[in-house]
C-alpha positions in Angstrom: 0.0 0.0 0.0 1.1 3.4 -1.2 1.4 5.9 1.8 0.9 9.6 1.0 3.9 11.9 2.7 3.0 15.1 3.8 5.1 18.0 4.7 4.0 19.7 8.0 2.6 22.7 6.4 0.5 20.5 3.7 -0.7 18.1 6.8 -2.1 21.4 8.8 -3.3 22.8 5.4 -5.3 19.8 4.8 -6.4 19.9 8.2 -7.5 23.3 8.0 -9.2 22.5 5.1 -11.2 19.6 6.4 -12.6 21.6 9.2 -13.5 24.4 7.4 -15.3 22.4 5.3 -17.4 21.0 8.3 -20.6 23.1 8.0 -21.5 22.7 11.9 -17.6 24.2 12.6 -18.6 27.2 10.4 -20.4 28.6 13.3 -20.5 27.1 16.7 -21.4 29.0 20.5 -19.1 27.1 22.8 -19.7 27.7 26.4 -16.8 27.8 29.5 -14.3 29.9 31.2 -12.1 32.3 30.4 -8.9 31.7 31.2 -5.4 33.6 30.4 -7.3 36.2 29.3 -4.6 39.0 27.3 -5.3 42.0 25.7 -2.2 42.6 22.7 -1.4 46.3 21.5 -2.7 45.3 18.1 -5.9 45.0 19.8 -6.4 41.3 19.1 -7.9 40.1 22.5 -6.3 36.0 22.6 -7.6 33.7 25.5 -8.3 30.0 26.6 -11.8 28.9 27.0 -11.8 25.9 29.7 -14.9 23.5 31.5 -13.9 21.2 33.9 -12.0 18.9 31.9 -10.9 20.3 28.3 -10.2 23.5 27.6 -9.5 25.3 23.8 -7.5 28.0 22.7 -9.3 31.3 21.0 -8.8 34.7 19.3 -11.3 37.7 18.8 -9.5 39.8 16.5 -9.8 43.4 17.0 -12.8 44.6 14.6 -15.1 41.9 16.5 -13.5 42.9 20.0 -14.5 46.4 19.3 -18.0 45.7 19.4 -18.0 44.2 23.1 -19.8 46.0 25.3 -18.0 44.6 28.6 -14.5 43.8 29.5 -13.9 40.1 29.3 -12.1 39.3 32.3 -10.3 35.4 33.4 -12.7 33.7 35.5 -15.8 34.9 33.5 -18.3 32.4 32.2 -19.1 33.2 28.7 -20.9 31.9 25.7 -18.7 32.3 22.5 -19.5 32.3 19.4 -17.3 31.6 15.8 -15.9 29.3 13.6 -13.0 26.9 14.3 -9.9 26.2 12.2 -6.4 25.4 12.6 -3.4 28.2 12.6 -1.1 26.4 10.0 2.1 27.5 12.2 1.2 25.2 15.0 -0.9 22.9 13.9 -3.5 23.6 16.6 -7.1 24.4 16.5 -8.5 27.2 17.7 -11.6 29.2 18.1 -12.3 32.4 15.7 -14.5 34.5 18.0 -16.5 36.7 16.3 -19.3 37.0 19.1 -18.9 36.8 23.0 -21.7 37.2 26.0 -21.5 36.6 29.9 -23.4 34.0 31.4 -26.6 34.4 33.4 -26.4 38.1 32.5 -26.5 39.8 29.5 -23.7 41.7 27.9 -24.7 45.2 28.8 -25.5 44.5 32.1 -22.2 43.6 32.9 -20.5 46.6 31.0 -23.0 48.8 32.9 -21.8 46.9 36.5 -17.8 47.1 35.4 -18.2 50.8 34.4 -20.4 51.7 37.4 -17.8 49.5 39.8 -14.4 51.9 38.1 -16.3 54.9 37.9 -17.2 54.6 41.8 -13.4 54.1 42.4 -12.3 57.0 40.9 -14.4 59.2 43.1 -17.2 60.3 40.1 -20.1 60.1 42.2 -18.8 61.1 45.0 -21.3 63.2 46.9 -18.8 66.2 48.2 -18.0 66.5 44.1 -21.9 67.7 43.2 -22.3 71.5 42.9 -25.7 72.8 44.3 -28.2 73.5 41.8 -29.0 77.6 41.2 -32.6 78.6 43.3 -33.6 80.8 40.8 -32.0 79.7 37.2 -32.1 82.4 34.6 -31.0 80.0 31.8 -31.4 76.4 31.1 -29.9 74.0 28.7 -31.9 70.5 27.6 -29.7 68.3 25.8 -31.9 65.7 24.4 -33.4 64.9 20.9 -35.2 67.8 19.8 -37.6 65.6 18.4 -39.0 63.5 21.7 -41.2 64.2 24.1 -38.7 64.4 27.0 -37.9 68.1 25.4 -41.7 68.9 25.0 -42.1 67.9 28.8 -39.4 69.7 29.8 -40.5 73.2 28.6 -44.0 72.6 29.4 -43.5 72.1 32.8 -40.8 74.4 33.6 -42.5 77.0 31.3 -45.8 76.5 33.7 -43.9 76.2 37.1 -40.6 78.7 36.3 -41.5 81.3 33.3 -38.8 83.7 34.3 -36.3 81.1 32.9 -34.7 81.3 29.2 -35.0 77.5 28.1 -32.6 77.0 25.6 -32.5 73.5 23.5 -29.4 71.7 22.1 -31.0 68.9 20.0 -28.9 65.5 20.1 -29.6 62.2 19.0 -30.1 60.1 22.7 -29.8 56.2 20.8 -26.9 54.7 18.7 -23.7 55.2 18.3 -23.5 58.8 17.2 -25.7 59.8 20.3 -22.7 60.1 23.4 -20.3 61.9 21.4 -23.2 64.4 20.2 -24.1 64.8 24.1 -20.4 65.4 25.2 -19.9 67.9 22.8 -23.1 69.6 24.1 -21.8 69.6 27.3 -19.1 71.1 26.7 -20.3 73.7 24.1 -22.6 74.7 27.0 -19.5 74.8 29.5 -17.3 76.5 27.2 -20.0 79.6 26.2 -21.5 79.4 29.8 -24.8 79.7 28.0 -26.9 78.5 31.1 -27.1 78.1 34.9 -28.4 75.1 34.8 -28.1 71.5 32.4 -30.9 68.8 32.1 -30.1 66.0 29.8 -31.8 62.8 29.5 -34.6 61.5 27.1 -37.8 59.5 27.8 -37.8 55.6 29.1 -37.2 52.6 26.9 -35.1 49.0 27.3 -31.6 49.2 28.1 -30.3 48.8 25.3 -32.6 52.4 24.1 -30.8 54.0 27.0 -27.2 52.7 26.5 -25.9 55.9 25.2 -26.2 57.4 29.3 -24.1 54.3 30.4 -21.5 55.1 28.2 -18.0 56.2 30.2 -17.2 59.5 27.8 -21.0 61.0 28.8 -20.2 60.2 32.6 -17.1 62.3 32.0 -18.2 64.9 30.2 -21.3 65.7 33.0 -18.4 65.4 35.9 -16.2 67.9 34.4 -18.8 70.1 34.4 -18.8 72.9 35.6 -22.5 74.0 35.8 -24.9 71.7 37.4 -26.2 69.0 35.4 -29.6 67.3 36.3 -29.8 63.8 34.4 -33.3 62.7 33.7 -33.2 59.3 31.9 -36.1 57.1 31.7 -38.7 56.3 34.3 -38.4 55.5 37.6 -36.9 52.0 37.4 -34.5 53.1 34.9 -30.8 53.7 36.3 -27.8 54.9 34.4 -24.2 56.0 35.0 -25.1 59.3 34.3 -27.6 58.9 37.3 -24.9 58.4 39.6 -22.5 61.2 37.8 -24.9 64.2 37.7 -25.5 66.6 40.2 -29.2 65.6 41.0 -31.1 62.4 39.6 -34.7 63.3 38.4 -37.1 60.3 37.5 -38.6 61.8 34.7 -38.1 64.8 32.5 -41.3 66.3 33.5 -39.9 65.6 37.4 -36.4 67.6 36.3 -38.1 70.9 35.3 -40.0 71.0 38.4 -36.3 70.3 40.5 -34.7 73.2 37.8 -36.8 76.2 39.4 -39.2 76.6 41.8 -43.0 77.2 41.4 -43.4 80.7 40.4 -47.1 80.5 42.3 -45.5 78.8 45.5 -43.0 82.1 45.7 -45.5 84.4 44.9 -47.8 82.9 47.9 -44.5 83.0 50.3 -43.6 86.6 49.3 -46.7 87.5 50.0 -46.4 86.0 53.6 -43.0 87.8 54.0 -44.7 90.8 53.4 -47.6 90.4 55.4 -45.0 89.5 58.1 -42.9 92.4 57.6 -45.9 94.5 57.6 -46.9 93.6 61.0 -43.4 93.6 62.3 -42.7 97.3 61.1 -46.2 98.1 62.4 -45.3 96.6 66.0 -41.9 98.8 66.1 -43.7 101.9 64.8 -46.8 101.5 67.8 -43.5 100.7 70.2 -41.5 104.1 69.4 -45.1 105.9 69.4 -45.9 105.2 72.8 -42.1 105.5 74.0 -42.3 109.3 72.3 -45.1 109.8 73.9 -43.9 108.9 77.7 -40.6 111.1 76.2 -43.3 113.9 75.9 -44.6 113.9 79.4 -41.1 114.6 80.9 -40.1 118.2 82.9 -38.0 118.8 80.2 -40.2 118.8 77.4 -43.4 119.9 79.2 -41.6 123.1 81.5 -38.2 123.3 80.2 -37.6 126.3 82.3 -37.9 125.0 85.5 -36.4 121.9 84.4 -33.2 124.1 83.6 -33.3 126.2 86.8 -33.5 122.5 88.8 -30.3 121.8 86.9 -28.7 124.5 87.8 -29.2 124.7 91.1 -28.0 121.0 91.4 -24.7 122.3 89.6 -24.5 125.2 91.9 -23.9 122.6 94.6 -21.6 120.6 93.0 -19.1 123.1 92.2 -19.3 124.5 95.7 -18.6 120.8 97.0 -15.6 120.2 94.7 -14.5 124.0 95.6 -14.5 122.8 99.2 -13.1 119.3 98.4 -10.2 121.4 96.7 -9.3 123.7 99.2 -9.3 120.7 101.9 -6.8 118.5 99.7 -4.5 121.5 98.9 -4.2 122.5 102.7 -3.5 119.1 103.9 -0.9 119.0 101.0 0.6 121.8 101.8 1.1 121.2 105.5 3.0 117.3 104.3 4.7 119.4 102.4 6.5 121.8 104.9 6.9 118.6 107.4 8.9 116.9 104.8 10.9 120.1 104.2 11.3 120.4 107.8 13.0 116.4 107.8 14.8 117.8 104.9 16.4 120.7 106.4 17.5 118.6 109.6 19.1 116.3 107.9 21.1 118.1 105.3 24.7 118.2 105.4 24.5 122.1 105.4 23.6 122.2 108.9 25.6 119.9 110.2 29.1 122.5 108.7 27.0 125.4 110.1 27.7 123.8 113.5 31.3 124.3 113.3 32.2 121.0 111.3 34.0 120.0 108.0 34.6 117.6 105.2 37.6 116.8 103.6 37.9 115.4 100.0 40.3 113.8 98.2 39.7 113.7 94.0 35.7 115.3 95.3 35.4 112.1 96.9 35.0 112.4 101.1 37.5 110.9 103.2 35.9 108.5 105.5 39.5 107.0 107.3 42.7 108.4 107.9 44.6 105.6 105.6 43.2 106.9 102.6 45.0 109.7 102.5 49.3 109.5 102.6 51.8 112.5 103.3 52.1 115.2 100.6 48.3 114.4 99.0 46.6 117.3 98.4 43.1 117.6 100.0 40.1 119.8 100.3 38.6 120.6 103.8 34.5 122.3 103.2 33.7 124.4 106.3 29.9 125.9 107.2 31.3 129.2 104.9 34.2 128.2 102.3 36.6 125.9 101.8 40.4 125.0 102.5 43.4 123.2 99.9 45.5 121.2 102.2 48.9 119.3 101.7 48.6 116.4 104.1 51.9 116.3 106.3 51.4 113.7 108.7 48.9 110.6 108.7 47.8 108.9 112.4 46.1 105.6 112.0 43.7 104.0 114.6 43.5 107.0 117.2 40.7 107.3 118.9 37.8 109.4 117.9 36.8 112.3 120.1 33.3 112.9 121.2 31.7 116.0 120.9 
């Protein structure tokens, strides 16, 4: 029997052939775990899909990778979907994703729980981050489609409840993939001219795929940077998006964010009302108080007989001055009579007195001598009497004599 000899590359090329031939390997949804799970810079996401006891190597190229709507992670259960060949290089088979979906949950509801989970852990709905919307908005943007009724509800009710406010439309589309980058660049049109006070963007319920465009991570962005308050009104009550978690203030409904933009005209017209019935009686009370107080001013001597008032006054000053005339001429008598004591203490103790009584001081340099020894033959001393004074040449010194009383 004749055998057939391949080369390697012909034996993988038949191979390759032989599956691709197989119509039920055209297109098969294989369903495991990712495992080893790498993203390359060409985009090309390659990966190992594994059950309990086989697993299977697989590549999404990058123009099918684009179109995920969640980040495949390893340890995800998925469903895949693609054809399966061989790569001629190494002779394995592989699977050729072209479609991939988590299990138990659909696709978008795990982009919108991955998104929501790094969003949250960068700090973009974090509560001290949302500005305080205006009380009294003079301007207010609605980016939505100019076409829906989210728009028409919007000015209706705002219109009714807040007329003093300039509603200014920026029509976008709110579905498909044109509509987040047409919201962004609302955003920040409105941002960069400062053409309101206030932002309301949103657009009327639907499924979530219809409201995917407010999931989506450059929209989230766009309403955190800014900087004028943005109210996102997506949907109905049930209906939760990123950009519910981003904005400023969550309304349920578009009709229920015009009536959080302003405040009802008629309400503030009622309570300005009461403020000034308020005031009213307030300024009324303070007026009837000052009345009755001038009125008790009016009674008084001074006011009702001035003139005797005056002479009353007088008379009371009359007394005063004489008191402190009095009080005056005590203190500067008993001053006067400490002051010649202290001059008579003064006198007795000067030294004055004491030469006038026959004795004298001698110096030596103006200083006095006190002892003998501080003085030596031939100095030259002074000797202050009662009435002049004496230059002396000392001629002879006696130490340690005796004083003599006198």
């Amino acid at each position: 029997m004749n055998e057939t000899v391949f080369t390697v590359t012909a034996l993988n090329s038949r191979v390759k052939a032989l599956l691709e031939a197989d119509p039920m390997l055209a297109r098969v949804a294989v369903k495991g775990e990712l495992s080893n799970y790498k993203v390359y810079p060409s985009g090309h996401h390659y990966f190992t899909l594994k059950d309990a006891e086989s697993s299977v190597r697989c590549v999404m190229f990058r123009s099918s990778a684009e179109r995920l709507r969640f980040r495949p992670e390893s340890g995800m259960g998925v469903t895949v979907t693609g054809r399966v060949s061989v790569f001629p290089r190494d002779g394995a088979y592989q699977v050729y994703v072209t479609g991939m979906v988590p299990d138990g949950i659909g696709d978008l509801q795990v982009a919108f729980e991955q998104l929501k989970a790094k969003l949250a852990a960068e700090g973009l709905f974090d509560p001290d981050h949302k500005r305080p919307l205006p009380p009294y908005p003079g301007r207010v943007a609605v980016i939505t489609s100019g076409a829906g009724a989210a728009v028409h509800d919007v000015i209706r009710v705002l219109g009714r409840r807040w007329p003093l406010a300039k509603i200014l439309v920026l029509p976008v589309r709110v579905q498909g993939a044109e509509a987040p980058p047409e919201i962004v660049g609302a955003i920040r049109y409105a941002n960069r001219y400062q053409v309101a006070d206030l932002i309301i963007t949103g657009r009327g319920g639907g499924s979530m795929e219809d409201l995917w465009a407010f999931n989506d991570e450059r929209v989230a962005r766009a309403i955190y940077d800014s900087q004028i308050p943005v109210i996102s009104a997506v949907g109905h009550e049930p209906d939760v998006t990123i950009a519910d978690y981003v904005a400023d203030r969550r309304a349920a409904t578009p009709s229920n964010a015009a009536e959080i933009a302003g405040p009802d005209v008629d309400e503030l017209l009622a309570w300005l009302r009461q403020q000034d019935a308020r005031l009213g009686q307030a300024l009324g009370g303070r007026l009837d108080t000052l009345r009755r107080k001038l009125e008790q001013l009016g009674k008084r001597p001074a006011l009702t007989d001035p003139e005797v008032y005056l002479g009353t006054k007088a008379m009371a000053l009359d007394y005063s001055r004489s008191r402190l005339a009095a009080a005056g001429e005590r203190l500067v008598g008993e001053k006067r009579r400490a002051y010649g004591t202290l001059a008579a203490k003064l006198d007795a103790l000067s030294p004055l007195k004491v030469l006038g009584r026959g004795y004298a001081i001698a110096e030596k340099a103006g200083a006095p001598l006190r002892r003998a020894e501080d003085a030596a033959p031939g100095d030259r001393i002074g000797v202050r009497l009662g009435e002049g004074r004496l230059d002396c040449i000392v001629e002879e010194v006696h130490h340690g004599e005796e004083r003599t009383e006198l």
